[in-house]
PDB file as gemmi writes it, atoms N, CA and C in Angstrom:
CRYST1    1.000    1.000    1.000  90.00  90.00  90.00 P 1                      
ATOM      1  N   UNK A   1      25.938 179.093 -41.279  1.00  0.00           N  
ATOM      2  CA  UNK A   1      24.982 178.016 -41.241  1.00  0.00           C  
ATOM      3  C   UNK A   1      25.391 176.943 -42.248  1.00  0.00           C  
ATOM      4  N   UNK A   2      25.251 175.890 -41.871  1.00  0.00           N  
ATOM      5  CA  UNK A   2      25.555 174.747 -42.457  1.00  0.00           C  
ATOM      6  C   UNK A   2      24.626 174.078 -43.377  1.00  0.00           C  
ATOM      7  N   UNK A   3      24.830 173.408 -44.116  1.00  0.00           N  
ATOM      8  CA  UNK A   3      23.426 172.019 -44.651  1.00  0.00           C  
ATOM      9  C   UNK A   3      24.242 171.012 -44.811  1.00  0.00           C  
ATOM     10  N   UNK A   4      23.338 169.983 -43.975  1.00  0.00           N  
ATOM     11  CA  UNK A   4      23.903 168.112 -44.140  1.00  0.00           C  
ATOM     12  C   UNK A   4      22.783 167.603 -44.912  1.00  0.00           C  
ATOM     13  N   UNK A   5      23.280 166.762 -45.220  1.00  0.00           N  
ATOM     14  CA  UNK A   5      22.657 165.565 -46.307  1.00  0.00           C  
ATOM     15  C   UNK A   5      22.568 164.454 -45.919  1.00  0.00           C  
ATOM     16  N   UNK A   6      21.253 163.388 -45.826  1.00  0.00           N  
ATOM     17  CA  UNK A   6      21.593 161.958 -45.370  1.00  0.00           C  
ATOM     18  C   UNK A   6      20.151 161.482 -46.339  1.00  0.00           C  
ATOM     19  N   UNK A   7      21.175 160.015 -47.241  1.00  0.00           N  
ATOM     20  CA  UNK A   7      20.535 159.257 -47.934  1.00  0.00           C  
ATOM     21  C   UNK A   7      20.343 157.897 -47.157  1.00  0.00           C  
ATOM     22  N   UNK A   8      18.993 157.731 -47.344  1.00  0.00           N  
ATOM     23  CA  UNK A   8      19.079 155.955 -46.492  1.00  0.00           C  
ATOM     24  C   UNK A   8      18.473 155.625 -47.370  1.00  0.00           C  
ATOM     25  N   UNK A   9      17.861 154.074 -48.044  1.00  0.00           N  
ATOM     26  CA  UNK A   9      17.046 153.545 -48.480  1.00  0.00           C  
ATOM     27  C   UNK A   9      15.828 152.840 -47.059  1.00  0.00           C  
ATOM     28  N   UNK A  10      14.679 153.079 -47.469  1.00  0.00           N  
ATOM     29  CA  UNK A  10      14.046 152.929 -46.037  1.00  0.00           C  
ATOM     30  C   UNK A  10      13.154 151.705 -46.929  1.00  0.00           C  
ATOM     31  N   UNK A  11      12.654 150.774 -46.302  1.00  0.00           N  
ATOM     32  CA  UNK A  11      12.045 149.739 -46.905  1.00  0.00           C  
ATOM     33  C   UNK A  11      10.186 150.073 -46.320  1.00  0.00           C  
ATOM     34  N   UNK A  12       9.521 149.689 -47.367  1.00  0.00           N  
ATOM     35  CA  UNK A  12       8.814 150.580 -47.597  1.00  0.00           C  
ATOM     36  C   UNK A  12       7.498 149.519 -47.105  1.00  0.00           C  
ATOM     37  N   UNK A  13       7.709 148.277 -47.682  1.00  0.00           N  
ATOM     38  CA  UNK A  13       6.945 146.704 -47.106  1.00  0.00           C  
ATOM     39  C   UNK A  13       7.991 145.946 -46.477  1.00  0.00           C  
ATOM     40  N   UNK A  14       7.375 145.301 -45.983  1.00  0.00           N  
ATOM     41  CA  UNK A  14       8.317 143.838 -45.403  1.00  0.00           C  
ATOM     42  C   UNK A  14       8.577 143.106 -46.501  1.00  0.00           C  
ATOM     43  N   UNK A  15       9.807 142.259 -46.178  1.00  0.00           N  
ATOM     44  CA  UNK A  15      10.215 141.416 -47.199  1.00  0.00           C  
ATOM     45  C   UNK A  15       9.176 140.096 -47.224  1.00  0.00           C  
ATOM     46  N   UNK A  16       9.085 139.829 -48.439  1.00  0.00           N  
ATOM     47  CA  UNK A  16       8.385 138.519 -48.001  1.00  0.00           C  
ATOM     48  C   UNK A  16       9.485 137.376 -48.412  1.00  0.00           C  
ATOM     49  N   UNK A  17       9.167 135.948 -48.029  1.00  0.00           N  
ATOM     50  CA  UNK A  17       9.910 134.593 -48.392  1.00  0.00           C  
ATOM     51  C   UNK A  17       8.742 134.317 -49.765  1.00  0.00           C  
ATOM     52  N   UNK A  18       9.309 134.473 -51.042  1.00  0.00           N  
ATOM     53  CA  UNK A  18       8.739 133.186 -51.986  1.00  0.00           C  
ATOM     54  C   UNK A  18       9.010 131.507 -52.504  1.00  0.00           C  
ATOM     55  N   UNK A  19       9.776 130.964 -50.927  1.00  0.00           N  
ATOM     56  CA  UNK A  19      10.778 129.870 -51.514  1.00  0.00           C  
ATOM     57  C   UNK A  19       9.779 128.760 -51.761  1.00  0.00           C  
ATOM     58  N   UNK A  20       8.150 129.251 -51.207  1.00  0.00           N  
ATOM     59  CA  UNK A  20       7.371 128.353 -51.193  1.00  0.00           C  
ATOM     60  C   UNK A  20       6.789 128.092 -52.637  1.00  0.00           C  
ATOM     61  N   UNK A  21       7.279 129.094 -53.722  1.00  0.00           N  
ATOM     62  CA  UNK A  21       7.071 129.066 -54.941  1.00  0.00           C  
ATOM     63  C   UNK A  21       7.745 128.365 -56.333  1.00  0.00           C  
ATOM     64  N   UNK A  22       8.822 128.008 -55.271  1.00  0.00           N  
ATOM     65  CA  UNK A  22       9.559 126.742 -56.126  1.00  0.00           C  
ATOM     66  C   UNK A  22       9.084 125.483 -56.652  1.00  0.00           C  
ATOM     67  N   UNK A  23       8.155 124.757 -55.288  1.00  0.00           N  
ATOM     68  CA  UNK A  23       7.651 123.257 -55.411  1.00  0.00           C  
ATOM     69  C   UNK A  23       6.107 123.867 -56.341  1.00  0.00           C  
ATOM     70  N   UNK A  24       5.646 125.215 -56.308  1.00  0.00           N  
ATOM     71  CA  UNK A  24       4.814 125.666 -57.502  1.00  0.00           C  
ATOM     72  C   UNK A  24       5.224 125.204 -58.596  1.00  0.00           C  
ATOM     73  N   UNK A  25       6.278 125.700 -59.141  1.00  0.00           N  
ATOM     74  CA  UNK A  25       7.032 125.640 -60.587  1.00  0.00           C  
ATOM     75  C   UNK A  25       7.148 124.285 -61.120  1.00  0.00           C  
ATOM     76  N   UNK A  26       7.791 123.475 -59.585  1.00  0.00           N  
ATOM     77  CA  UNK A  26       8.434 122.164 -60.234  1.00  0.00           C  
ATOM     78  C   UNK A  26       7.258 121.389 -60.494  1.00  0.00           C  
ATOM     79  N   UNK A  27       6.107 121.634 -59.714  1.00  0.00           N  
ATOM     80  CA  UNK A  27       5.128 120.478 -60.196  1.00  0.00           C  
ATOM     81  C   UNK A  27       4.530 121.199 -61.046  1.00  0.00           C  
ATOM     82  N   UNK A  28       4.358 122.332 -61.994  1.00  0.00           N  
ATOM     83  CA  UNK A  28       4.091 122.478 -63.271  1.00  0.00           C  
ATOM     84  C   UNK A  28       4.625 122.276 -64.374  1.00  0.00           C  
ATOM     85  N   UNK A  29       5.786 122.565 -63.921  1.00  0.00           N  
ATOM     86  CA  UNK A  29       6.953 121.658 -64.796  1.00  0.00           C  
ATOM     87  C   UNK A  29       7.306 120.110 -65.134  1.00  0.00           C  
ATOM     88  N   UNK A  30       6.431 119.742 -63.766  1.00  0.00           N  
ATOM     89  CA  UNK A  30       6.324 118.115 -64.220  1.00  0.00           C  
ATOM     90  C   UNK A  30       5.020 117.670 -64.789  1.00  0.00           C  
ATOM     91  N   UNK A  31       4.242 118.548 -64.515  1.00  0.00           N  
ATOM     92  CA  UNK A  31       2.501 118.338 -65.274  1.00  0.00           C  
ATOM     93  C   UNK A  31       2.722 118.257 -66.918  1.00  0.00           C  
ATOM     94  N   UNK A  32       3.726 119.209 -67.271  1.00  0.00           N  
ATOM     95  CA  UNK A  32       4.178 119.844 -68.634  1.00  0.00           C  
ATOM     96  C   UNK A  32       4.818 118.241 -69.370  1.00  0.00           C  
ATOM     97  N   UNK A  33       6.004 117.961 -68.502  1.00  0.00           N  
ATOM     98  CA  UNK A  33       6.839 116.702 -68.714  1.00  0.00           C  
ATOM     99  C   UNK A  33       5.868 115.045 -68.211  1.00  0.00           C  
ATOM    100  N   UNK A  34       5.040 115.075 -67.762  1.00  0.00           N  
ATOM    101  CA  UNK A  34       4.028 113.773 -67.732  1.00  0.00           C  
ATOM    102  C   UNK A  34       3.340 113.774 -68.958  1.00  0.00           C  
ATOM    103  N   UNK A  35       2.478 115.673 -69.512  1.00  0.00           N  
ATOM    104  CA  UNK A  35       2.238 115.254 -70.647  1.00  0.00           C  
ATOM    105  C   UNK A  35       2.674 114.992 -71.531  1.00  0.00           C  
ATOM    106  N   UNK A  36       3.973 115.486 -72.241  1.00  0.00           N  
ATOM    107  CA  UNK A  36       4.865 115.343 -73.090  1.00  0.00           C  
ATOM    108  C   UNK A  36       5.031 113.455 -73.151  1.00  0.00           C  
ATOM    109  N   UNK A  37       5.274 113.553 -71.897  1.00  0.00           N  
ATOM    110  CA  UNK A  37       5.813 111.826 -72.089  1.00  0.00           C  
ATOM    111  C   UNK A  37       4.271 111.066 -72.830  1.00  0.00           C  
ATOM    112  N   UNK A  38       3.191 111.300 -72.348  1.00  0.00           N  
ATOM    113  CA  UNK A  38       1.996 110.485 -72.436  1.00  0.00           C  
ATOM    114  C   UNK A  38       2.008 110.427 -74.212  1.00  0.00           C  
ATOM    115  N   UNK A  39       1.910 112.196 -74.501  1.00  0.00           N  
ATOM    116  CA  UNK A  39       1.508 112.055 -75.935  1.00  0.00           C  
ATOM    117  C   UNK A  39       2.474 111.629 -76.765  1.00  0.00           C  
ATOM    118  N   UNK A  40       3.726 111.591 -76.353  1.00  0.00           N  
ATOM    119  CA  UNK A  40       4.651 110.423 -77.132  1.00  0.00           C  
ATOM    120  C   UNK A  40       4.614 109.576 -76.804  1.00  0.00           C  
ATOM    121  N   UNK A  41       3.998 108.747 -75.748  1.00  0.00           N  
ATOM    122  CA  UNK A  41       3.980 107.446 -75.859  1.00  0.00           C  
ATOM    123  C   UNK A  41       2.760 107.087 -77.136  1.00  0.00           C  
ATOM    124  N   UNK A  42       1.689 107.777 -77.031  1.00  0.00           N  
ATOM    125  CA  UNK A  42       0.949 107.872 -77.928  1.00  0.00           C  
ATOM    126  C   UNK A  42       1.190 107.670 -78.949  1.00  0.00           C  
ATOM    127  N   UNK A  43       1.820 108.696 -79.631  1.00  0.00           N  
ATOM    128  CA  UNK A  43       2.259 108.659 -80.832  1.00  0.00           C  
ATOM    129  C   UNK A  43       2.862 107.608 -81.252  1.00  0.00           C  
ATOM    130  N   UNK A  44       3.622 107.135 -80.402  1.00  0.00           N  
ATOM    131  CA  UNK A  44       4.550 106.299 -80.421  1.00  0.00           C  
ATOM    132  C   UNK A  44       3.839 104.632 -81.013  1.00  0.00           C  
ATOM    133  N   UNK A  45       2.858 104.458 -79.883  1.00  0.00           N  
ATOM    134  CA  UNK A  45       1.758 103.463 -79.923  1.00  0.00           C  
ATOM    135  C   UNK A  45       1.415 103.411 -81.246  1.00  0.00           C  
ATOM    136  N   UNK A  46       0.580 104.709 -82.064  1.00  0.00           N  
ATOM    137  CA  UNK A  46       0.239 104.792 -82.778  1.00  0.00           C  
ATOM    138  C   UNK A  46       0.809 104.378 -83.864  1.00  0.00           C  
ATOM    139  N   UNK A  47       2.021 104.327 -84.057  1.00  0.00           N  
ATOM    140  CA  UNK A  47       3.479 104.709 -85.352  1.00  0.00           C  
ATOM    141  C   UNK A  47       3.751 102.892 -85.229  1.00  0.00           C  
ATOM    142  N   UNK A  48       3.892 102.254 -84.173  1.00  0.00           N  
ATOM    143  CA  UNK A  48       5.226 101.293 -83.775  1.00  0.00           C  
ATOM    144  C   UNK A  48       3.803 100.071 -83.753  1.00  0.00           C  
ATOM    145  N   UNK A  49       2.667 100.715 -82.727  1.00  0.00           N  
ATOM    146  CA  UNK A  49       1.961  99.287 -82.670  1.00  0.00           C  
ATOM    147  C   UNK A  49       1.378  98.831 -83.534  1.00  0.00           C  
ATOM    148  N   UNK A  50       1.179  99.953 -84.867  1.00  0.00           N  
ATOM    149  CA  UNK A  50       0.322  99.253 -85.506  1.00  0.00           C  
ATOM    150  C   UNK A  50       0.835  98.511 -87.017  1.00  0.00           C  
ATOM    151  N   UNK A  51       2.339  98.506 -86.596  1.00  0.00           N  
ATOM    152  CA  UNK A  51       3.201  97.978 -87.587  1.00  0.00           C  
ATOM    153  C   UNK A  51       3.278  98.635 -89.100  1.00  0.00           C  
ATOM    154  N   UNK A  52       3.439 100.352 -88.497  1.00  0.00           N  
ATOM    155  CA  UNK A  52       3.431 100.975 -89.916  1.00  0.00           C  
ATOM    156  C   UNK A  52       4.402 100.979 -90.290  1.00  0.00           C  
ATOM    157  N   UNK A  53       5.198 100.748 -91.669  1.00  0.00           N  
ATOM    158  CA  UNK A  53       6.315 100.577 -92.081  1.00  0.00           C  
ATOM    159  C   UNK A  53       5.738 101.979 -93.475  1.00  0.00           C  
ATOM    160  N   UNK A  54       7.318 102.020 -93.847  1.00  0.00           N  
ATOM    161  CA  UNK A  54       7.839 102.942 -94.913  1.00  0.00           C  
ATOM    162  C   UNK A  54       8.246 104.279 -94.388  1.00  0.00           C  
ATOM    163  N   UNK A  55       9.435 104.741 -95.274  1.00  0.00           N  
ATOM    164  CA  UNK A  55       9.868 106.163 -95.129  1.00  0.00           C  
ATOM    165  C   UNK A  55       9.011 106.896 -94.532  1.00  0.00           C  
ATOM    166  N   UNK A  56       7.990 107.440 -94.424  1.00  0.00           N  
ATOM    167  CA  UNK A  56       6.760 108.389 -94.000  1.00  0.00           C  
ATOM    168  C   UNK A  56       7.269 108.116 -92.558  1.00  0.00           C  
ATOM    169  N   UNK A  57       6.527 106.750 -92.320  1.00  0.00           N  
ATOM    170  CA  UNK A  57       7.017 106.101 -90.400  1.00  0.00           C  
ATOM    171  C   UNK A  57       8.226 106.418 -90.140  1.00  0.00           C  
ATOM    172  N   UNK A  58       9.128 106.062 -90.984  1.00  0.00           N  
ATOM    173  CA  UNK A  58      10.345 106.687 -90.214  1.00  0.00           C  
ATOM    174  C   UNK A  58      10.970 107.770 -89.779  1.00  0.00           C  
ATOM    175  N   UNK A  59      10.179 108.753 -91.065  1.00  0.00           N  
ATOM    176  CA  UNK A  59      10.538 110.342 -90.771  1.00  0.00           C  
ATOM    177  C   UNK A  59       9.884 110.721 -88.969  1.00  0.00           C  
ATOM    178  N   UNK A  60       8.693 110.096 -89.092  1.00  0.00           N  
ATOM    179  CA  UNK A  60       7.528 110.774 -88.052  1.00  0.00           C  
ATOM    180  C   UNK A  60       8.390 109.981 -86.947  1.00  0.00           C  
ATOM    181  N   UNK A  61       9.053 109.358 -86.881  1.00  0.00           N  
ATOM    182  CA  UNK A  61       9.365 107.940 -85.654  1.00  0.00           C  
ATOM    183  C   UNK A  61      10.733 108.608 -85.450  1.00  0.00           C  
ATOM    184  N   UNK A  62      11.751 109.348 -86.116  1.00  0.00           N  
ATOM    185  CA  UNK A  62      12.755 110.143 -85.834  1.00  0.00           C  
ATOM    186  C   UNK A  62      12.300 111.357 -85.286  1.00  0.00           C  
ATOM    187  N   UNK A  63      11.270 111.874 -86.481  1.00  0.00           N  
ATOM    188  CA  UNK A  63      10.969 113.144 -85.642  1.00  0.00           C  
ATOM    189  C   UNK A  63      10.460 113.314 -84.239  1.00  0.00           C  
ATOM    190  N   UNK A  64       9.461 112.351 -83.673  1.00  0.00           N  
ATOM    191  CA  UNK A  64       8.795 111.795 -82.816  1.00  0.00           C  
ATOM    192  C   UNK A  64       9.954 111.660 -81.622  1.00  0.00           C  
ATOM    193  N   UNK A  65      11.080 110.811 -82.030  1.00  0.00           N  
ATOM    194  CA  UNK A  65      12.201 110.897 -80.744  1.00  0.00           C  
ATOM    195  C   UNK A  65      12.749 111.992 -79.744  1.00  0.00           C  
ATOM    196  N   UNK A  66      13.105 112.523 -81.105  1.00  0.00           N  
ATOM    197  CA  UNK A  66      14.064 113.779 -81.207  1.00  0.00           C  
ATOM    198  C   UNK A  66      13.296 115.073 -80.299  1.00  0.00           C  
ATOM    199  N   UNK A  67      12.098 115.328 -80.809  1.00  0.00           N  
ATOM    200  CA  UNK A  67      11.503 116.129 -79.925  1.00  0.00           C  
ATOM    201  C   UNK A  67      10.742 115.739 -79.122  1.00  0.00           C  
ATOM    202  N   UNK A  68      11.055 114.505 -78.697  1.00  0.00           N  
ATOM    203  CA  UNK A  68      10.576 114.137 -77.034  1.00  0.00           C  
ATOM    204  C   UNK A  68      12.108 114.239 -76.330  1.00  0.00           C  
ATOM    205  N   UNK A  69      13.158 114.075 -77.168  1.00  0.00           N  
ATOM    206  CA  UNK A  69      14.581 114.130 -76.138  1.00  0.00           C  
ATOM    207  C   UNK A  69      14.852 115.635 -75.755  1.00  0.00           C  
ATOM    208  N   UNK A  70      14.438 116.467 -76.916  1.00  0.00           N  
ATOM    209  CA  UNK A  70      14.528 117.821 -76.723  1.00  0.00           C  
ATOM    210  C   UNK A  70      13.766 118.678 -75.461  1.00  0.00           C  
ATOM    211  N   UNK A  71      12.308 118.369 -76.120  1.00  0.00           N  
ATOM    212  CA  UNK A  71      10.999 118.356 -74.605  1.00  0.00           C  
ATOM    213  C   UNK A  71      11.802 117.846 -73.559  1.00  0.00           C  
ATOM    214  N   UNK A  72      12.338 116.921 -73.394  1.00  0.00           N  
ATOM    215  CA  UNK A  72      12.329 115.996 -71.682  1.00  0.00           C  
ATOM    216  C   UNK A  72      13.704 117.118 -71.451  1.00  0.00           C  
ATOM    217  N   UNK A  73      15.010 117.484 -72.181  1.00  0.00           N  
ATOM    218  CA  UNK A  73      15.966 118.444 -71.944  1.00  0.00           C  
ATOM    219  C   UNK A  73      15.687 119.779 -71.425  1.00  0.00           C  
ATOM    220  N   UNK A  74      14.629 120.328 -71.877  1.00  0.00           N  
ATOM    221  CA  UNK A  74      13.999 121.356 -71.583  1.00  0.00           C  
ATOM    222  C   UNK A  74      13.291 121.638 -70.231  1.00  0.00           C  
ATOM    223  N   UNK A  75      12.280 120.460 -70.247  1.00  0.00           N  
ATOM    224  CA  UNK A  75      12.053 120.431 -68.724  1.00  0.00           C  
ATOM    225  C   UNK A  75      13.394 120.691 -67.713  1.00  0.00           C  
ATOM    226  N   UNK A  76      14.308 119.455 -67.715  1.00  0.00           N  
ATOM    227  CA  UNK A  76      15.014 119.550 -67.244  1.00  0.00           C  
ATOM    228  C   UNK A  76      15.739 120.249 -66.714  1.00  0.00           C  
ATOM    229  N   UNK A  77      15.629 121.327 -67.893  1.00  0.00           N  
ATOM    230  CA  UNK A  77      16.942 122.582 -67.141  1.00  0.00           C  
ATOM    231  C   UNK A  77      15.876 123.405 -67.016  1.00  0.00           C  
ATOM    232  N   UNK A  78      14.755 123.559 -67.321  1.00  0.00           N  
ATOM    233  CA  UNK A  78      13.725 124.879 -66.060  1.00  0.00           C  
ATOM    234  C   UNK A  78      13.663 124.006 -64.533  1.00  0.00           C  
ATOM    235  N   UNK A  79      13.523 122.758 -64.690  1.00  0.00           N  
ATOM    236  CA  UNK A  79      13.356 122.663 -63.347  1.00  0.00           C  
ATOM    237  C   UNK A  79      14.923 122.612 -62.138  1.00  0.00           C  
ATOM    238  N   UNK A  80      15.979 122.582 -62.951  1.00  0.00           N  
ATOM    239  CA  UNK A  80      17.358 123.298 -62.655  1.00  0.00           C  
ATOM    240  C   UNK A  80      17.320 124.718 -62.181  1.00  0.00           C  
ATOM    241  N   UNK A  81      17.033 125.601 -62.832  1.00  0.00           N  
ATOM    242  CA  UNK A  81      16.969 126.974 -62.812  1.00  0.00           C  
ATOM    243  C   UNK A  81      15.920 127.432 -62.143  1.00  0.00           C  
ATOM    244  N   UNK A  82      14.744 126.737 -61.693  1.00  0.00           N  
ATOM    245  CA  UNK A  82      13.711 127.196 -60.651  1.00  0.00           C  
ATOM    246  C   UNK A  82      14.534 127.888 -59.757  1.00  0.00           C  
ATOM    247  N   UNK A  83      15.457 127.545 -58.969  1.00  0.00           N  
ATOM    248  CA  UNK A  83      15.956 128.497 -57.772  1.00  0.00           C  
ATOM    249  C   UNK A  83      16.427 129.555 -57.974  1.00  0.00           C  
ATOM    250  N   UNK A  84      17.084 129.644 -59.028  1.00  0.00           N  
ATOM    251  CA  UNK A  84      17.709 131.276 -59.415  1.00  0.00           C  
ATOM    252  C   UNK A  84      17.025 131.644 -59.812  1.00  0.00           C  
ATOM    253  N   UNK A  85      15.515 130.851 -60.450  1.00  0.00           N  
ATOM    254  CA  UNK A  85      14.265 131.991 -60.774  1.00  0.00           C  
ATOM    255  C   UNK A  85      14.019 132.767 -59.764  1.00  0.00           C  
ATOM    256  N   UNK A  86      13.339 132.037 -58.864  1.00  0.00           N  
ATOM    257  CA  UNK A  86      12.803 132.423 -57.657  1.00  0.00           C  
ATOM    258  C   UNK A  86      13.747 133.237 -56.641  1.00  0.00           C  
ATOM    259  N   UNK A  87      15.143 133.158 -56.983  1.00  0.00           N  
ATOM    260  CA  UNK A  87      15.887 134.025 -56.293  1.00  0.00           C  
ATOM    261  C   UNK A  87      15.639 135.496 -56.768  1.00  0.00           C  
ATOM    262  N   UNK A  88      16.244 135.785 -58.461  1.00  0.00           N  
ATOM    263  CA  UNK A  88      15.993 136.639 -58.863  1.00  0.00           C  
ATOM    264  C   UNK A  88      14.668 137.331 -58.866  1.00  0.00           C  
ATOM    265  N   UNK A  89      13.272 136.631 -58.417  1.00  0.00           N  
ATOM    266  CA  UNK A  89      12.615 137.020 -58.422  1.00  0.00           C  
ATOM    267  C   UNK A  89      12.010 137.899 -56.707  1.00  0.00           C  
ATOM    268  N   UNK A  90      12.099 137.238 -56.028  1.00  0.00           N  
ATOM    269  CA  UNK A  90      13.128 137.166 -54.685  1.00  0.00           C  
ATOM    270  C   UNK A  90      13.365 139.021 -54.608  1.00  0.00           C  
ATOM    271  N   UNK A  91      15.008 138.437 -55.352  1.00  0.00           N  
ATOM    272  CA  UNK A  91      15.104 140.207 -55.139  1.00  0.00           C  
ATOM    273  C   UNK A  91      14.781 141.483 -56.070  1.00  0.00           C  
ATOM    274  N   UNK A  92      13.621 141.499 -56.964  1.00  0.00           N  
ATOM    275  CA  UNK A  92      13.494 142.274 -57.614  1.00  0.00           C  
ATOM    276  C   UNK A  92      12.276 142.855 -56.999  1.00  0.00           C  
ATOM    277  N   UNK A  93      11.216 141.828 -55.893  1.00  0.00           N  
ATOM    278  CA  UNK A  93      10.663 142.442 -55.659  1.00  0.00           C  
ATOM    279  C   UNK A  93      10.981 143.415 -54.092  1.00  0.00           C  
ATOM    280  N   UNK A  94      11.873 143.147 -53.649  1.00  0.00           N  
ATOM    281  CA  UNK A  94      12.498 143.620 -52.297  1.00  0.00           C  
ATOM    282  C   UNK A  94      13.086 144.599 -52.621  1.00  0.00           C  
ATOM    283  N   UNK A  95      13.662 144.236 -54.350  1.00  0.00           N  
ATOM    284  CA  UNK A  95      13.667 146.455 -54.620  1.00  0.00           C  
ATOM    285  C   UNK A  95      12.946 146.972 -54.890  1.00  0.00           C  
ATOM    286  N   UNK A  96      11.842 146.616 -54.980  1.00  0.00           N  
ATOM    287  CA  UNK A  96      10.619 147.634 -55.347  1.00  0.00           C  
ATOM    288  C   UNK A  96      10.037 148.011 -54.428  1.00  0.00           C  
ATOM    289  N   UNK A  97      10.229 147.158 -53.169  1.00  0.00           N  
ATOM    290  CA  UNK A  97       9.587 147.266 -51.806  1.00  0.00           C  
ATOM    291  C   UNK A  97      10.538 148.351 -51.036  1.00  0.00           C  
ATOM    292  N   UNK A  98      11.752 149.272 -51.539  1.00  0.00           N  
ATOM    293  CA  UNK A  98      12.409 150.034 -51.067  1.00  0.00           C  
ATOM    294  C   UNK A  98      12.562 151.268 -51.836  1.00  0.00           C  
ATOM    295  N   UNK A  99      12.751 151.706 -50.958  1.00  0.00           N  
ATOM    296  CA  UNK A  99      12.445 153.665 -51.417  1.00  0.00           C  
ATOM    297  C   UNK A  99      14.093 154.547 -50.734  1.00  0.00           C  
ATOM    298  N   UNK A 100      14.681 154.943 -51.806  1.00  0.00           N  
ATOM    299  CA  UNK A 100      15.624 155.864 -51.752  1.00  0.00           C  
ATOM    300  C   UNK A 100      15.282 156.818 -51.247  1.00  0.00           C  
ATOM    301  N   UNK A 101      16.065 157.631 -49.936  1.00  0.00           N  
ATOM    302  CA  UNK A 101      15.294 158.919 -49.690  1.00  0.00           C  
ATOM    303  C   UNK A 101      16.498 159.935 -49.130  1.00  0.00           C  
ATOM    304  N   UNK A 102      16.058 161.177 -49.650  1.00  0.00           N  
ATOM    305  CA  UNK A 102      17.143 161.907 -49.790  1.00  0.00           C  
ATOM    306  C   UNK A 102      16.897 162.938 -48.361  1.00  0.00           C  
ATOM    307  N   UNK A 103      17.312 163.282 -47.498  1.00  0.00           N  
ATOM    308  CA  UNK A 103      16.654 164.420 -46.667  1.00  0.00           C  
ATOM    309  C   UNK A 103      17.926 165.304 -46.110  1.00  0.00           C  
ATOM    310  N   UNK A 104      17.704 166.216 -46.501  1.00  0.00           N  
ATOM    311  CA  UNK A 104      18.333 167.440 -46.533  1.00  0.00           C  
ATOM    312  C   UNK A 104      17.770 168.943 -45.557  1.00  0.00           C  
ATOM    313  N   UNK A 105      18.974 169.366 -44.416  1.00  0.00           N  
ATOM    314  CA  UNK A 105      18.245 170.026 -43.525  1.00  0.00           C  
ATOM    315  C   UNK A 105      19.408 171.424 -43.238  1.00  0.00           C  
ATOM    316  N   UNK A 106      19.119 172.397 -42.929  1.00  0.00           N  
ATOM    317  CA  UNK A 106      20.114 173.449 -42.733  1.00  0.00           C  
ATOM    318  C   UNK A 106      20.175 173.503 -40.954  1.00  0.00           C  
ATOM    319  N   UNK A 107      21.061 174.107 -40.511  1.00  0.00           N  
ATOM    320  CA  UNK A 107      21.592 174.903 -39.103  1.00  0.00           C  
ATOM    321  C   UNK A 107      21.115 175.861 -39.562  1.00  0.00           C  
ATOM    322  N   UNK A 108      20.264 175.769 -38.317  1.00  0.00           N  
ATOM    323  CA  UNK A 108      19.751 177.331 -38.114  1.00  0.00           C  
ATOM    324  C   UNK A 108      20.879 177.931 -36.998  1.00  0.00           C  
ATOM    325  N   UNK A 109      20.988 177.785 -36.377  1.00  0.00           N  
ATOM    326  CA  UNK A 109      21.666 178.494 -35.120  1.00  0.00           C  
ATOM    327  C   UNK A 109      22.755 177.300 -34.751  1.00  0.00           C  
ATOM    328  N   UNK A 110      23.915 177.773 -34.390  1.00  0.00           N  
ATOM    329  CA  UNK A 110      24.869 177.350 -33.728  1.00  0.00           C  
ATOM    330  C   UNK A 110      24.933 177.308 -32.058  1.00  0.00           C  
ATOM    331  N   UNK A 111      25.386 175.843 -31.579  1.00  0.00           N  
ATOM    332  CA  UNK A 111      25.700 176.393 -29.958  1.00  0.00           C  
ATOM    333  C   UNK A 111      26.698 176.796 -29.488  1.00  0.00           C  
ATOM    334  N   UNK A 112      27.799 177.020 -30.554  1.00  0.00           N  
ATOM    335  CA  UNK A 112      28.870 177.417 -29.985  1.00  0.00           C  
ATOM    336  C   UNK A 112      28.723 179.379 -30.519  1.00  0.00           C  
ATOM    337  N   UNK A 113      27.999 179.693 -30.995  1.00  0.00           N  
ATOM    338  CA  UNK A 113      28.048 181.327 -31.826  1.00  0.00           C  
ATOM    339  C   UNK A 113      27.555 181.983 -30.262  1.00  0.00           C  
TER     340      UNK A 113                                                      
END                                                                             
């Protein structure tokens, strides 16, 4: 008597499409980057219109740049990388939606014995 072995992965849900979760991301990502821009313009208003001068203004008016160029960079490359988010995300859940399965069976009787 014999024993065979057969492994399949059997999928356990249907796959779903999340590509509709991209234009999710990007317009939160631009909600994020409209505000950023607003409250530095703000600031900005605040610092520039009201003709504040001295070192102090200038620190805040560098600092003020710098991490709006940084912020607007940032956006930038999440809303770059949205697709390989959503890819990777994609397939992590399509492995969870699959099940390894091992099934293992003996010969009882032969047709040639």
């Amino acid at each position: 008597m014999s024993e065979f072995t057969i492994q399949e992965s059997i999928e356990l849900i249907p796959e779903e499409d999340f590509s509709h979760k991209k234009s999710v991301l990007k317009r939160k990502v631009e909600e994020i980057l409209g505000e950023d821009q607003t409250f530095y313009k703000l600031a900005n208003n605040v610092l520039v219109g009201e003709d504040q001068k001295g070192k102090v203004i200038d620190a805040m008016k560098d600092v003020t740049t710098k991490r709006s160029s940084r912020d607007t960079g940032i956006s930038e490359r999440a809303l770059e990388k949205i697709p390989t988010i959503i890819s990777n995300f994609s397939n992590q859940v399509a492995d969870m939606k699959t099940q390894r399965a091992t099934i293992t069976f003996k010969e009882i009787a032969s047709l040639y014995e």
